[in-house]
N, C-alpha and C positions, 0 to 999 in steps of 0.2 A: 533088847528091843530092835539094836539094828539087823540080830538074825533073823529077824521073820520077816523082813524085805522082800528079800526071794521068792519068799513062799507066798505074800501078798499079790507081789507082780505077777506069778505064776497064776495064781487064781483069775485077775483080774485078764489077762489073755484067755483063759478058759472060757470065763465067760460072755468076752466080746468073740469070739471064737463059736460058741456054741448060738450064739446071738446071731450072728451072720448065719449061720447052717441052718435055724430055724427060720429065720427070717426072711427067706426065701430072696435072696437077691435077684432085682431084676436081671442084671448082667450080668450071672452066673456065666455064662454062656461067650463070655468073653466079647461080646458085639459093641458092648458099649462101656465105657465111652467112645466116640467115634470123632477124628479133625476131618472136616473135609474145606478145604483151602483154609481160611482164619477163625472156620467157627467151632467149638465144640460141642457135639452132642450128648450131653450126660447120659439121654434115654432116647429110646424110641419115640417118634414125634406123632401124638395120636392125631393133629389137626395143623394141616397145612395149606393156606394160599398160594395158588399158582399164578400168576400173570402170563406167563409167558405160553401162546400156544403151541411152541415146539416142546416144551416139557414138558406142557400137559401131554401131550400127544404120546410119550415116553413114557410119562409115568403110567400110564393108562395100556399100553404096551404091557411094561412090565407086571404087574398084578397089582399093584400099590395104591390105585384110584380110591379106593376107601376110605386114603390117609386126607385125601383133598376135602378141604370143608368151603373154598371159596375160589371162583375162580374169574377171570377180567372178561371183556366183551370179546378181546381177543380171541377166547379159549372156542371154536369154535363146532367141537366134536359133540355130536347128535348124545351121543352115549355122555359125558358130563351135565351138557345144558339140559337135560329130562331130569336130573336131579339135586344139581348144584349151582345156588344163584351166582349171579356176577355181580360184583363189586365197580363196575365199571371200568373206564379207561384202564388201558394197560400201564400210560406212565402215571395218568392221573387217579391212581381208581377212589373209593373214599374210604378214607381211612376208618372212620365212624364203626361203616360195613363190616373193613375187614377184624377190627377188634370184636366187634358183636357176634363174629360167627366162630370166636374161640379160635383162631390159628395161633401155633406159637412161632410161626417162622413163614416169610413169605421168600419164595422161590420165582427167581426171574431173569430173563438175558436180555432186558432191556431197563436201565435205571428208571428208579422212577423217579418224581420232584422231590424234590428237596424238603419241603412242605411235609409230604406224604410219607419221605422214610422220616423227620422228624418225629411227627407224632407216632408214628410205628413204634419207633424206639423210646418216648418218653412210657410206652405202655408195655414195653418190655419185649416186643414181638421184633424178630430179627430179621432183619434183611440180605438174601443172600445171593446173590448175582454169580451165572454161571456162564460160562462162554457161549458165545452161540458157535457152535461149529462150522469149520471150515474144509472138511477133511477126513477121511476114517480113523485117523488116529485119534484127533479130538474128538471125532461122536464116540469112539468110544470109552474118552476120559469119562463125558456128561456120562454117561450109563453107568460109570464104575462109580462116580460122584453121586448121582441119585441113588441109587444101589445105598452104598454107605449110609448115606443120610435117611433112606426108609428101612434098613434091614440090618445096619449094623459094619462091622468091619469086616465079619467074615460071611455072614450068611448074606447080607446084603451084596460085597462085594463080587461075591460068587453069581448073585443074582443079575447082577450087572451086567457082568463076563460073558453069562451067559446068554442073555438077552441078547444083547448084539452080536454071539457070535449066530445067535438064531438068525436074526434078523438078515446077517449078509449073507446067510447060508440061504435063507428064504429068496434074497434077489438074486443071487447068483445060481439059484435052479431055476428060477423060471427063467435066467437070460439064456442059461443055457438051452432052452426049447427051440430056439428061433438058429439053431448053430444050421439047421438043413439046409440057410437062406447064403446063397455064395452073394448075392448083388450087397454091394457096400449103402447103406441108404444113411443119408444126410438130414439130420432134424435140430433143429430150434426152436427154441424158448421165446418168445417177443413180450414184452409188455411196456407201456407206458411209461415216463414218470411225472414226476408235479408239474411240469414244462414241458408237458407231452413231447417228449423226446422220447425214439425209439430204443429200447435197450433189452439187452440182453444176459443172459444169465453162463458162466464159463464156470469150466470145473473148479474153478478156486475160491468159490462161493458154498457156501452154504445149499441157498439154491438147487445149484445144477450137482449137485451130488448124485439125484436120483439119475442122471443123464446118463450117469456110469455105466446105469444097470439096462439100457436099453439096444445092446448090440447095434450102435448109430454111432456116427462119427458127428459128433456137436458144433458146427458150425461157429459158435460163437467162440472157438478157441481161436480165432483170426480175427476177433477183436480185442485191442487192448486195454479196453475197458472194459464196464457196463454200457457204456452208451455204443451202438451201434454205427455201424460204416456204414450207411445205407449201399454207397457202389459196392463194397465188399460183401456183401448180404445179397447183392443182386448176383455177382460173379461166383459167389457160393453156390446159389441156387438148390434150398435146404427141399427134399422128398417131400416132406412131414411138417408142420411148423404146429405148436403148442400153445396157445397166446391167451392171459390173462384177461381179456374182455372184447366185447364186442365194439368197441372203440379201437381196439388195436384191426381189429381186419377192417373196418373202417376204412385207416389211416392206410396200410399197406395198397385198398384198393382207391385209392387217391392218387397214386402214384405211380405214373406212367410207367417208371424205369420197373418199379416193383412187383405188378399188378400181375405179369407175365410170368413170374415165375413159375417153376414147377408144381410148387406145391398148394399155390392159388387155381392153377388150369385145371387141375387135378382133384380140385376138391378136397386135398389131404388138409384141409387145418381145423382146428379142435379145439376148442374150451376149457381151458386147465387154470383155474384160478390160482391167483400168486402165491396165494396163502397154502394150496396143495402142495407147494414144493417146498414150503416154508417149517412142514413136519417132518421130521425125520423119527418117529415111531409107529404102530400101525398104520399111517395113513400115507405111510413113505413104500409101502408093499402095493394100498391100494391105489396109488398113483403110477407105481411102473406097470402093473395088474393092466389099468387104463390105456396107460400108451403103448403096452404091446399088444394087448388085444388093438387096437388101432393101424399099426405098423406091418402086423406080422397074422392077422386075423388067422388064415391057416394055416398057420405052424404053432402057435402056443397050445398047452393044452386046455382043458375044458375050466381047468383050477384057477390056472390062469386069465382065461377068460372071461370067467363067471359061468355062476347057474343061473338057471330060469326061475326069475320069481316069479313068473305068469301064474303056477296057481297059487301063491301064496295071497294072492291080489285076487283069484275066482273066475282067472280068465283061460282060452285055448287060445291058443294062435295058431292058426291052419295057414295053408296056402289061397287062401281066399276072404282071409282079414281081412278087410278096407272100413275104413271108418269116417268120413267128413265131413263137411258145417251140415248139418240141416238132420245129421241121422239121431235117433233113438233106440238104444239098445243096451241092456246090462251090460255089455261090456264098456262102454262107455263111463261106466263109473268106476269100474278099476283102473282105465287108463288116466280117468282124472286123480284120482288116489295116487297112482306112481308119480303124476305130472307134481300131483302137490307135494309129494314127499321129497320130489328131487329139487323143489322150489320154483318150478317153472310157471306153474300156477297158482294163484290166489286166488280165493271161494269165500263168499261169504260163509261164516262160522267154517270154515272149510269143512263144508258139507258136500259131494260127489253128488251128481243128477245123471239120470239116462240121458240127458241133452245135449249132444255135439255141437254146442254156439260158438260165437267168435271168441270170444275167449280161450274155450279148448282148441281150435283150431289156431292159435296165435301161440299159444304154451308146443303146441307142436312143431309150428313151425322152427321158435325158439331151438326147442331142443334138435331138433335136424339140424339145423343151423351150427349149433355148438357141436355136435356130434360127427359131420362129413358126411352126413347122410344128403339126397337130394331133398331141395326144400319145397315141398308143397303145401305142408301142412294140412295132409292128409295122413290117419295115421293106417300105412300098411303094413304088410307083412315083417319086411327089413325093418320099418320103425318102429314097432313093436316089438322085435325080436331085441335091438338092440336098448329100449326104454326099459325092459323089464331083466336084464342082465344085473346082476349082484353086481359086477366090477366097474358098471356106471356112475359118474361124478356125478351129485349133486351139484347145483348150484354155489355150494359154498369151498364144491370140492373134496364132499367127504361120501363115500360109500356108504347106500344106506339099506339095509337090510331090514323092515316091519319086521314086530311080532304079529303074530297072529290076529291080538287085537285092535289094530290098525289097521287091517286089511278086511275082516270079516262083517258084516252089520247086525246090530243090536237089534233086535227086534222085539218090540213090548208084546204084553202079552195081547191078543184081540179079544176085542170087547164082542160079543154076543150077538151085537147087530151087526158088527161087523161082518162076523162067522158068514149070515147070511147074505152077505152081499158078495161074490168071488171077483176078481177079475172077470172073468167071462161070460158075467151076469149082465144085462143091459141095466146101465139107469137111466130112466126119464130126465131128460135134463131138458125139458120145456120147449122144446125144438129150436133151442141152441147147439153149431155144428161146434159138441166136443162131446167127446166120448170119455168116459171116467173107470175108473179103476181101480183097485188100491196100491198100486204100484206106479200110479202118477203124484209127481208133487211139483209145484213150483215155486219159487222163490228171486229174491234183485237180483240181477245181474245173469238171469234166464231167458232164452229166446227158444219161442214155438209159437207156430201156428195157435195152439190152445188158447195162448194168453190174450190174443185179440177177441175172445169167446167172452173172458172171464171179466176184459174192461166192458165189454159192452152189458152184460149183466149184472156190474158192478156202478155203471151207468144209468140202469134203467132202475136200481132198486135206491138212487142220488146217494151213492160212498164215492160217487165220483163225478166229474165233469169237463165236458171237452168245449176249450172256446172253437169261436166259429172258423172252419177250415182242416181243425186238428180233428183226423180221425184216429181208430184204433191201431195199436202197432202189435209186433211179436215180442214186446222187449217188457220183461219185469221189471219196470222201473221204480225211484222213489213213491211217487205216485201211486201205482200202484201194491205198493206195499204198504204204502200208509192207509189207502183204503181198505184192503183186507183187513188190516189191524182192528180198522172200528168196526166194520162188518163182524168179527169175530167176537170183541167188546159186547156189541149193540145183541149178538143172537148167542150168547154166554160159553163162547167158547174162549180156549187162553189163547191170550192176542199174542201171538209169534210174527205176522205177516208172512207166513209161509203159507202160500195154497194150498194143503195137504188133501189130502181123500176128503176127510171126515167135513172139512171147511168147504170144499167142490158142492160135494154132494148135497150139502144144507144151502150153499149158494143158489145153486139151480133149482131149489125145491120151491115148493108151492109154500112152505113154513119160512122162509126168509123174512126175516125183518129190517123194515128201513130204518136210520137211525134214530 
């Protein structure tokens, strides 16, 4: 009995042996299991919460964004927020959320409460806090740690490796473009903080990491803090200056001793929101991208620079572009398109019009403003050149490139009477002075000449009424959006409150109905 032991044990290896080889192990491949600091990863993690938006920024970088199933308010990258909702706050997000969207591990360099990794962990879902980086050596632990934790030990780590050797190699070609430039130029970071005190960002932040790559000498390594010397800052006297919000140039231009400096007289200072330096994965490219085109405008190359999205948006820009309050013209709808893409302006349903109001002329001003451009808030040739550049910051600080179908307009199909009406057909509009179209429309928060036509016709058919004194204006107001509505209502058209063609051309008709 006891000699066929052997021969049992031997079977029974065969067949957990043959068991394994059929049974297709995931980690064949040797990737997994994977420790990255105290956690262990058995498998590949198909569902991960990010909080943090400098990892996101990385993971998204390196090909792994797929693995993200949730991500904080933080996470601020255009390419995420289109397809992955937010959970909320970064320390606080809800936990409810983040279990309901399947993640097995949340990823973050800022703790969260106490509350939130609780119940994380009574639900089995881990919590993994990763350094925020201070330094090249540490970004590129975080790369080799993500790496790990989405790809495994070898393939992941390699991915890592390689990532960031991309990445430095990517700033350190473009710093290299600027090498023609012998003048030494001086630039700074500024921004706020909760006690509006001035501060600044030095190489031994996180931060000013990107400062590295800008062939400048950073100012802020003569303070020994974050908080700024303001005397020192004046005796500095930075080329260039970078500054978190329009509150920070403000503040600098409050201040006699400050006001004068170089980089104030000079018009060199620029809009970099805090959180653009706060990433250190694709968005740490398009921020040095930003301040050397800024710096160095003709010596980077065009790569560097950016392309021209002017016709991605349906526009030219000639040396005879000009565009200001009061004008109407297709191209005005592309430049509200860029405006709204970069966040400068808000539209109702942010919908584009041919109409240059004070709105679009206020978004332009903005962005001149933010950009070193002169501020008129007209938009010309330079401002347009420089609005429709690929390497332009949005508002939140992230590069934003449309597809196709955010730039182009949908066009339904035309109805048959339509056909017969062109643009360049006259209609009767009752000898009311407006002229109609089908390429005019108006809508809230519109100003033309038109709309003082359309209250008074909207007056005489009682959708509307003016107490004594108030006459017509140029402004689509509540008002009068609310009376289009029921004019639309009352003569069975779909109540939108938008002017459109089809809604014009029945208003001014002899078939209008009162309500």
């Amino acid at each position: 009995m006891f000699k066929k032991l052997p021969a049992i044990i031997l079977c029974l290896i065969m067949v957990l042996t043959l068991a394994l080889t059929l049974g297709g192990c995931a980690d064949d491949d040797g990737n997994y299991p994977v420790t990255v600091g105290q956690t262990i990863f058995k498998e590949k993690p198909e569902k991960v919460a990010v909080m943090s938006d400098n990892l996101a920024d990385i993971i998204y970088y390196m090909g792994y964004s797929t693995q993200i199933c949730a991500i904080s308010d933080a996470c601020t990258q255009e390419e995420l927020t289109k397809y992955i909702d937010s959970v909320g706050d970064e320390v606080t997000p809800d936990a409810d959320a983040i279990i309901a969207s399947g993640a097995e591990y949340v990823l973050t360099d800022t703790p969260l409460s106490s509350a939130v990794s609780e119940k994380l962990k009574d639900n089995d879902i881990e919590v993994i806090n990763l350094m925020l980086p201070t330094n090249d050596d540490q970004l590129k632990t975080v790369y080799n740690a993500l790496g790990k934790i989405f790809g495994g030990s070898i393939d992941g780590a390699k991915a890592g490796t390689d990532a960031h050797t991309r990445l430095t190699e990517t700033l350190t070609q473009a710093e290299k473009e600027t090498e023609g430039s012998t003048i030494v130029k001086l630039v700074c970071y500024l921004y706020l903080d909760e006690n509006n005190a001035l501060c600044s960002f030095n190489n031994t932040t996180c931060e000013g990491m990107v400062l590295d790559y800008v062939s400048a000498t950073n100012v802020a390594s003569n303070f020994p803090e974050e908080k700024v010397d303001e005397s020192i800052l004046r005796l500095s006297n930075p080329d260039y200056i970078f500054y978190d919000n329009e509150a920070v140039l403000e503040y600098l231009n409050s201040k006699p001793a400050l006001k004068d400096m170089t980089a104030l007289s000079s018009n060199n200072t620029f809009v970099l929101p805090k959180s653009s330096l706060q990433r250190l994965g694709t968005s740490m490219i398009d921020t040095q991208s930003f301040m050397l085109s800024k710096m160095f405008p003709n010596s980077v190359s065009e790569a560097t620079k950016g392309e021209s999205l002017a016709s991605r948006y349906g526009i030219t820009i000639t040396e005879d572009s000009h565009y200001e309050l009061g004008a109407d013209h297709q191209d005005v709808k592309a430049i509200q398109r860029r405006l709204l893409d970069l966040g400068y302006l808000v539209l109702d349903d942010n919908t584009a019009t041919t109409y240059y109001g004070s709105k679009t002329a206020q978004a332009v001003t903005d962005f001149q403003t933010a950009n070193g451009l002169q501020v008129t808030g007209i938009a010309d040739k330079a401002t347009l050149e420089a609005l429709f550049l690929s390497s332009t910051l949005s508002t939140q600080g992230v590069a934003v490139t449309p597809s196709v179908s955010n730039t182009q307009e949908t066009t339904a199909p035309t109805e048959p009477e339509a056909e017969a009406t062109t643009p360049n057909t006259p209609v009767d509009t009752n000898g009311y002075n407006i002229d109609l179209s089908i390429s005019k429309s108006y809508q809230k928060g519109d100003e033309h000449e038109d709309i003082k036509a359309i209250q008074q016709r909207l007056e005489e058919l009682l959708y509307l009424s003016f107490g004594e004194g108030d006459s017509y204006t140029s402004y689509f107001g509540d008002g009068t959006e609310n009376a289009i509505s029921l004019f639309q209502q009352s003569n069975g058209l779909t109540a939108t409150g938008v002017a459109d063609y089809d809604t014009l051309k029945l208003l001014f008709s002899d078939n209008a109905k009162q309500p």
